[in-house]
Each structure stands twice: as C-alpha cells, then as structure tokens.
N, C-alpha and C positions, 0 to 999 in steps of 0.2 A: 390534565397536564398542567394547566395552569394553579393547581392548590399545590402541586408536587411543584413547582417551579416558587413556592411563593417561600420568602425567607425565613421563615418558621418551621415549614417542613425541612426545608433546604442545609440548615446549620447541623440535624442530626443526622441526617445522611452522607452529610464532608467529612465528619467526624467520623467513620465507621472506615474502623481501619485505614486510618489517614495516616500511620507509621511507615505506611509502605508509597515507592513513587508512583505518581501516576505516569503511563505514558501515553502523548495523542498521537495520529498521526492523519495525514493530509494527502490529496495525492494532486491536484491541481489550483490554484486561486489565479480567478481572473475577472478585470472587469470588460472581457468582451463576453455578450448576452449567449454565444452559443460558439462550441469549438465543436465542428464534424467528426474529430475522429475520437473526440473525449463519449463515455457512455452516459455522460449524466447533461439532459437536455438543459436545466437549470445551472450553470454553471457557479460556485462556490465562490462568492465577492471579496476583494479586498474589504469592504465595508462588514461582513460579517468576521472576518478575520479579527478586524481591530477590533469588533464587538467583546469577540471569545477572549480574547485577550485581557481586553479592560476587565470584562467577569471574572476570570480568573483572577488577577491582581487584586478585585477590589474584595476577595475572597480567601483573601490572605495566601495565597500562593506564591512558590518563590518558584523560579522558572531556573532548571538546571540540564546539564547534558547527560546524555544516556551514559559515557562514561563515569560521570558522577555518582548517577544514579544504581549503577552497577557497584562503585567504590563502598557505596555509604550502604548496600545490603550486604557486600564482602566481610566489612568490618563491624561488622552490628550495630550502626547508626541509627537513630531515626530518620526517616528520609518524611518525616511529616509535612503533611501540605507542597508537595515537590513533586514538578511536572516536568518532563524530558519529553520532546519535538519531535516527529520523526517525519518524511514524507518520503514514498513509494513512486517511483517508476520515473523520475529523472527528469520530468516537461520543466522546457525553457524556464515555466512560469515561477521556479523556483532562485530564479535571476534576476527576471525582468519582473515581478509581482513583488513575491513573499520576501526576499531576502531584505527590503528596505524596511517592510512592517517588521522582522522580527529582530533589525537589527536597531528599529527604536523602544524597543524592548526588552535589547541584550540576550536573543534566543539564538543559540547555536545550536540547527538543529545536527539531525544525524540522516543522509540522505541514503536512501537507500534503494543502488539504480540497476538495471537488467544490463549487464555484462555486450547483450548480444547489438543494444541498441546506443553505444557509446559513440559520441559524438555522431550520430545523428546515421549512424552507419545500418540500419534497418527500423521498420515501422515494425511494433509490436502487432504480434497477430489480432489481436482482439479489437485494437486499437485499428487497423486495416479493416476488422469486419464491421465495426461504426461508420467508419468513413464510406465504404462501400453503401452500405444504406443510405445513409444521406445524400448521396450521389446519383442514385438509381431511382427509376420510378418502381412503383408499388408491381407492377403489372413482368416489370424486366426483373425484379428480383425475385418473383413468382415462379419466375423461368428457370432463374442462374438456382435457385435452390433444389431445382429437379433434374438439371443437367448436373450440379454435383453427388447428389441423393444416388443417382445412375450412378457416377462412374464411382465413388467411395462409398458404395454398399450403405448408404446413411437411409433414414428414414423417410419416407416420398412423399407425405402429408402435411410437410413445413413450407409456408408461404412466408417464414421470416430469416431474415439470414444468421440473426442473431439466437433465434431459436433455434435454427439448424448445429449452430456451431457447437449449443451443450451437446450435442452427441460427436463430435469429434474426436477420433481417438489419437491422444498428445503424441504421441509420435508422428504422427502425418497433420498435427496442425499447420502448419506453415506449409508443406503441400499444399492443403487445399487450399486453404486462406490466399496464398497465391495464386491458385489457378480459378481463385473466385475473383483476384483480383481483373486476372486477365480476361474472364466471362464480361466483368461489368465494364472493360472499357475504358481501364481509370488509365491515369497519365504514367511513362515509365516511373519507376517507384524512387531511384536514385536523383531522379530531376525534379519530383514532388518533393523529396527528404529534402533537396538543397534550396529548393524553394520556400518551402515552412519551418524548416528547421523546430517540429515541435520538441526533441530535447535538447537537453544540455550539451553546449561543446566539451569538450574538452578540456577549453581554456577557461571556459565560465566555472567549470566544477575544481579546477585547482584554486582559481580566483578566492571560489569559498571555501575552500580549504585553508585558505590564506586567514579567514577570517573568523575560522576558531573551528568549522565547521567538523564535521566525521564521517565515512565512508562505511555504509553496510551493504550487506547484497541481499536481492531483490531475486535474484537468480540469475538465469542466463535468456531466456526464451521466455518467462510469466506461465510455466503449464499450471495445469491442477495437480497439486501432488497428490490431493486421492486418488487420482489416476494414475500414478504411475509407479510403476517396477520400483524393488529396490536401489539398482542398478542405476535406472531414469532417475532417478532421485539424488542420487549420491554424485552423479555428474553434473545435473544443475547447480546443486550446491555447492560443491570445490571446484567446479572449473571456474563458475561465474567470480570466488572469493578469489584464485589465482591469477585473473586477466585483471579483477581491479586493483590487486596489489600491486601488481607488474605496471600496469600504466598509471598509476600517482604517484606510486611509491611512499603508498605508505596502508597501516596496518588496517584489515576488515576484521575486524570482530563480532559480529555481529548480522544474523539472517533474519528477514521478514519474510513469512510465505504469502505468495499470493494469493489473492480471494482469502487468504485467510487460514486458506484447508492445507491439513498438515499430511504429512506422509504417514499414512496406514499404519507400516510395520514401525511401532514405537523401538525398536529395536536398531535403528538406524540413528534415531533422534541421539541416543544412548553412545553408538558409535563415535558421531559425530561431534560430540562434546566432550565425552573423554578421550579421542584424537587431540583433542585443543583448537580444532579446525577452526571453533565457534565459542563463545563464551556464553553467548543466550541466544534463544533462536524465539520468533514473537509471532506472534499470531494477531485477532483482531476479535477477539470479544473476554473483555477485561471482564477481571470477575473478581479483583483482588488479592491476588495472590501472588503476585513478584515480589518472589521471595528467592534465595540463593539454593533452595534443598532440589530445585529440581532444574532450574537453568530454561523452564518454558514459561516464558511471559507471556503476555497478553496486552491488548493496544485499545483504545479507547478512540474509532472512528467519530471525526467531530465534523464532517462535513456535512453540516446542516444548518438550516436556520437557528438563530441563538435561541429560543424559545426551546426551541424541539433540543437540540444541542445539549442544554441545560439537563434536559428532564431523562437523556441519555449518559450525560456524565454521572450523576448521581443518584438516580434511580435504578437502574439497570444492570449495574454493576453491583449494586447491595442486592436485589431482586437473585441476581444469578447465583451470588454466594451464598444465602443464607434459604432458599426455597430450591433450585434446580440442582446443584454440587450435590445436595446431600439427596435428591431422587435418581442422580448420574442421566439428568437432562443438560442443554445446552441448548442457548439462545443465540 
C-alpha cells in the first residue's frame, strides 16, 4: 500500500479517467473517541478530514457541488480533477463538526438524510441495534437474541445482535429493532432522541441550506434494497423525496442507496429516472464511470485513515474498471 500510495505510482492513477467527477462521501466526523449508536468503534476525526482534504488540494483538485458536477456531464464538459461532497444519514455531526472544516474549504456538500428520522423524530433501526449492544452485557444479549430468534422465526445460533439483524426481513425491521429495544431495557426512545439529539434539526439543516448546501434522499427508513419488493422500493424512494421537499421547500434531485445495494429489479431504476422522480441515483463503489448515458453513479467511501484513504481513492477505483467491469465482478 505504501509504493501504491507513493507519488510516482500515484500521478498515473489520478490521471485515468480524470475527465469525469469524482464523488466522496462521509457519514459521520467526530472528535469524540467512540459514539454508541455509530457502527464504526474508531470514529472518523476532524484531523483526518482536514488531512483528505489538504491531499486532495495539494493534488490538484477543485472541489465542486453535485449539481455542478451533474451540469458539466450534461453538457459535455470536462469535469477533470473535480470532486463533489456528499454525506449519508443526517448526524448532528454534520453541524457541529464538518460544516466549519468544509466551509474553510468552500465545500458545499450535498446531504443526503432518511425522511423517517427528521429532526430527530426516530433513531434509525441499525443505528438502535449499535446502541443496544453497547448497552447490554454480552451474556443479556445472548438472551435478547433468542427471545427474538423465538418469536420472528429468525435463526437461534446468533449470540450477536448485530449478526442477528443481517437476517431480518425489511419489512418488520423496526418491529423487531423495537421490540429488542424493549428486551434490552434501553430508556424511552422519544426522551433518549431529545436527549442526544444525534441528527440534524431541522433548523440546523435549513441553516445549511442557507449556505449553499443541497438536499438528496437517503430514503425514508435505511432498508437493504436487495431486499425488497418492487413496491418496498418505489415507496422509500418517492415518499422519502416527497416529505423532504414538503419540509424545506426546496428541490431533491438526487438518491443514495444505503449500504450501497441497489434494487434487484433494474427495471425500477429505469422507471424512476425517466419519471424525472431522480436525476442520478448513487451507489458506493466508484469505478469511474459517471457518466450522463446511464444516470447510475457511484461514490467513493473515504472514511478512513489518510494512508488507507489514498490507496482507496486511486487504486480501486482503476482496479474495478479496468480488471472486474470487463469479468462482470464487483468489489
């Protein structure tokens, strides 16, 4: 990693297909050491933030917004060396953290927040099953995972709550997820939300609206879309674009799927963009090709140390296009 990281390899790997934009995306930066209901035990520093940033910059990068970035493949522009912001699922910390680092860097990102959990109005299911393990002992969540296994037909050999949850079927997440909340004992969930307030208000998110900022949806609830119905699919996606329109008043253009995984039946994608529902709909493993002929983009996850970071921005992304695209693999 470290020869792939060194500037020599590095100049011919920026160059490869650099006509098209890149986009990152984030989903929490904090300098407190550990948040409970985040999934990642290492939390992602302002300090690695301004890292990625100066790299970028001192790499000849010009830092533009998704609409931008949309504009300049519209109209056959070069979009070379040109990065567009995004971050996923609405935490405070894009208030209280990131918006000072990006805004001494003139980054207007494009936020893109879950419908269901607006202004702080529920705790994301996944986001609830973190919190519940950190909470519990090893021994009590041994338990809560067999009394759920019992009553939702779920698998009876998971001693982890988080393991348990890949087998939940998206329609009764928040079922369970609730009724595991109330297995483990946690505090009512309306007086915890007004207590920690981990997203954005309401006011905070117009605030940066104010400040050049843009609104995509994220959905309305965070399922797997490989999991679900057409039907599950087509109502996370326009109800969630409907409630954010309605409360900012102003226009969503633009969907990220969560985890990344897209909806099955490609035939919905198709739907959904010549409706005009959506103009690009983005997924999370770049591979160079946002481009205008097919409207599905792809995002370049930077939440990592700046070493590792690096050797994912430009390694990985050439790796997929030029080795996996042409075996119809995917990394």
């Amino acid at each position: 990693m470290k020869l792939l990281n060194a500037g020599v390899v590095q100049k011919p790997l920026l160059s490869y297909k650099s006509g098209l934009p890149r986009i990152v995306y984030y989903h929490l930066v904090s300098n407190s050491c550990h948040i409970p209901y985040y999934y990642k035990k290492n939390v992602f520093t302002e300090r690695i933030l301004n890292e990625q940033l100066t790299w970028y910059k001192k790499n000849g990068y010009t830092f533009i917004t998704l609409d931008e970035a949309v504009w300049l493949v519209e109209n056959n522009e070069k979009a070379t060396k040109t990065i567009a912001f995004t971050t996923d699922d609405g935490f405070q910390e894009n208030y209280s953290v990131m918006a000072p680092v990006f805004s001494r860097f003139n980054i207007k990102p494009t936020l893109f927040l879950l419908s269901n959990c607006l202004d702080n109005n529920d705790l994301m299911w996944n986001n609830k099953i973190y919190l519940i393990q950190n909470k519990i002992s090893k021994e009590k969540e041994a338990a809560l995972c067999r009394e759920l296994a019992q009553q939702y037909h779920l698998p009876p050999d998971q001693k982890s709550i988080i393991a348990l949850s890949n087998y939940f079927p998206m329609a009764a997440k928040e079922a369970i997820t609730n009724r595991a909340w109330e297995l483990a004992g946690m505090p009512p969930l309306k007086q915890y939300l007004a207590e920690i307030q981990p997203y954005l208000t309401n006011k905070q998110v117009s605030e940066l609206l104010g400040l050049g900022y843009s609104l995509g949806s994220h959905s309305m609830s965070h399922p797997e879309f490989s999991k679900l119905t057409d039907t599950e699919a087509k109502i996370e996606m326009l109800g969630s674009k409907k409630i954010l329109a309605e409360t900012f008043n102003t226009e969503v253009r633009y969907f990220s799927y969560p985890y990344g995984k897209r909806v099955p039946n490609k035939a919905v994608e198709s739907e959904i963009l010549q409706a005009g529902a959506y103009k690009i709909l983005l997924g999370t493993k770049s591979n160079l090709t946002n481009n205008l002929r097919n409207k599905i983009w792809e995002r370049d996850k930077m939440e990592q140390e700046q070493v590792k970071s690096q050797f994912w921005f430009t390694a990985i992304p050439v790796f997929r296009n030029t080795v996996l695209r042409p075996l119809g693999l995917y990394l």
